[in-house]
C-alpha positions as CSV (number, residue, x, y, z in Angstrom):
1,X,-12.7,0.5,-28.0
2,X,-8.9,1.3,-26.8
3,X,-8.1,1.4,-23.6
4,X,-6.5,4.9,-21.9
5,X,-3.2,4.4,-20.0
6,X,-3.9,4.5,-16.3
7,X,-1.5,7.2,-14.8
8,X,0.5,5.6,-11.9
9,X,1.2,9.5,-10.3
10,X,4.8,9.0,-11.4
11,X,5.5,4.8,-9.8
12,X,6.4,3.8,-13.1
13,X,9.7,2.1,-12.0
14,X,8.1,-1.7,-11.7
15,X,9.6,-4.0,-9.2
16,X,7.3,-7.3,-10.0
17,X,4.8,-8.7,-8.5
18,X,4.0,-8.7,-4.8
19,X,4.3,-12.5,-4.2
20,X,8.4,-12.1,-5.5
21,X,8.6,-10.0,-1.5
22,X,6.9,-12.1,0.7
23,X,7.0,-9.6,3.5
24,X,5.3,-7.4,1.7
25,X,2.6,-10.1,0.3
26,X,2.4,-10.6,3.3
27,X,1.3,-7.0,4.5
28,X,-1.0,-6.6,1.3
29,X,-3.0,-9.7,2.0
30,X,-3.4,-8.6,6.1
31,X,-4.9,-5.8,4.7
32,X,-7.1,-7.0,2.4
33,X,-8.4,-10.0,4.2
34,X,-8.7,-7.0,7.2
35,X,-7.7,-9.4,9.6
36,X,-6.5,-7.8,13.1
37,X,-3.0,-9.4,13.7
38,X,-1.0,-11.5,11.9
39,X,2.3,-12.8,10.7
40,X,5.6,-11.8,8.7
41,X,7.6,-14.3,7.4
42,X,10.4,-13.5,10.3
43,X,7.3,-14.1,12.5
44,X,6.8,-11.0,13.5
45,X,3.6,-10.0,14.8
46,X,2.2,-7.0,13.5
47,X,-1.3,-5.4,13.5
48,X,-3.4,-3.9,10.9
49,X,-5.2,-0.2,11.5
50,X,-8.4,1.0,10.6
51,X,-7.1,4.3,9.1
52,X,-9.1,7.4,7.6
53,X,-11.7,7.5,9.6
54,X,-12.5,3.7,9.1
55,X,-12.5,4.0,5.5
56,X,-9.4,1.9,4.8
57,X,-7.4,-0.7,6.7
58,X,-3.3,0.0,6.4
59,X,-0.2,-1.1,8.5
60,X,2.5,0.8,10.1
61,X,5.7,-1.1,9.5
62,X,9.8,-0.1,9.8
63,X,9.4,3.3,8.3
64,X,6.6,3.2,6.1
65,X,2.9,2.8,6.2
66,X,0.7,0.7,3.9
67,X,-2.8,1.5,3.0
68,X,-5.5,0.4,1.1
69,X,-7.1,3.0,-1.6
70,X,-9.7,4.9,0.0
71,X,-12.8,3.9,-2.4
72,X,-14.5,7.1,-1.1
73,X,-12.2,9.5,-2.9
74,X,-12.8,11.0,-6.6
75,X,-9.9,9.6,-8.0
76,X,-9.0,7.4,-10.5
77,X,-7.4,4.8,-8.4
78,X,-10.8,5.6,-6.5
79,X,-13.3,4.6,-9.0
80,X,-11.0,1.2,-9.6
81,X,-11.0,-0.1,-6.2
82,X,-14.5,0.3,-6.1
83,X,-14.4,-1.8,-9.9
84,X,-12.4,-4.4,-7.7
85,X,-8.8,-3.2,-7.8
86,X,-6.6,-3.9,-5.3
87,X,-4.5,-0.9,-4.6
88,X,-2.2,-0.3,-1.7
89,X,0.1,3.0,-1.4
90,X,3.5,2.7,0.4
91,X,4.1,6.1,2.1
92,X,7.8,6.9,3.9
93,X,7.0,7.8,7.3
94,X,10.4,8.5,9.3
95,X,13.9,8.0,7.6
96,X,15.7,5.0,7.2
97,X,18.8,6.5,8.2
98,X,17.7,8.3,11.6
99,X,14.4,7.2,12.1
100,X,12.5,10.5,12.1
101,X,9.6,11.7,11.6
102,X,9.2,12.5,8.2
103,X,7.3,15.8,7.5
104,X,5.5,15.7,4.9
105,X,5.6,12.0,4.9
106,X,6.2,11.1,1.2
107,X,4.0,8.8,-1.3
108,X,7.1,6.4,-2.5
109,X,5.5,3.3,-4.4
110,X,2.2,1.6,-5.1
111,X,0.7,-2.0,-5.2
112,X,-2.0,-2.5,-7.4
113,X,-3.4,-5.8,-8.4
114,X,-0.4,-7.4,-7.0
115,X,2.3,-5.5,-9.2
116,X,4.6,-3.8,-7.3
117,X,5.4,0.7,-8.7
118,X,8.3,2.4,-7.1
119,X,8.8,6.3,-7.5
C-alpha cells in the first residue's frame, strides 16, 4: 500500500534533527518528559507550561513559544501524535529585533519526531 505525503503546512525547509541544537533538544525533551523546571545547556532555568487548557505542555522562551500538538484536535498532526508522534510547533511570539508583541503571533517551524521544519 503507498504511503501519502504528510503535508508539513508549508515547513518544508529542513534544518536536521533536534539533537544537532541542543538548546532546543533540550526544550523538546522538557516538554515531552513534562517535567516542571529544568535546564538549558547555558544553564538556564526555565519552566515548562501546561497550555490549552491542560491539553498540552509548551515553553515560553526568547521570542518564541514551543508546544506540543494538541492530540485533541482533528488534524492530521492530531491523529499522529495520538499514533505516537512527537510534534512540537515553534510559534514567533514578540520580534527579535524590538521585542514586541507579535499580533498575530506567527506559526514559523515544526519538530516532529525529532526533525527539525522551518517556514
Amino acid at each position: 500500500m503507498p504511503q501519502t505525503a504528510i503535508d508539513h503546512r508549508g515547513m518544508n525547509n529542513v534544518l536536521g534533527n533536534v539533537d544537532q541544537y541542543p538548546e532546543l533538544a533540550a526544550i523538546v525533551g522538557a516538554i515531552f518528559s513534562k517535567v516542571r523546571y529544568f535546564s538549558l545547556p547555558s544553564g538556564t532555568r526555565c519552566q515548562t507550561k501546561v497550555m490549552a487548557g491542560g491539553a498540552c505542555f509548551g515553553v515560553d522562551h526568547g521570542n518564541r513559544r514551543y508546544i506540543e500538538q494538541n492530540r485533541n484536535k482533528r488534524s492530521d498532526e492530531a491523529a499522529r501524535a495520538r499514533a505516537g508522534a512527537r510534534i512540537v510547533w515553534v510559534i514567533q511570539t514578540h520580534d527579535d529585533r524590538t521585542r514586541r508583541p507579535l499580533s498575530p503571533n506567527k506559526w514559523i517551524g515544526k519538530i516532529e519526531d525529532g526533525i527539525v521544519r522551518l517556514r
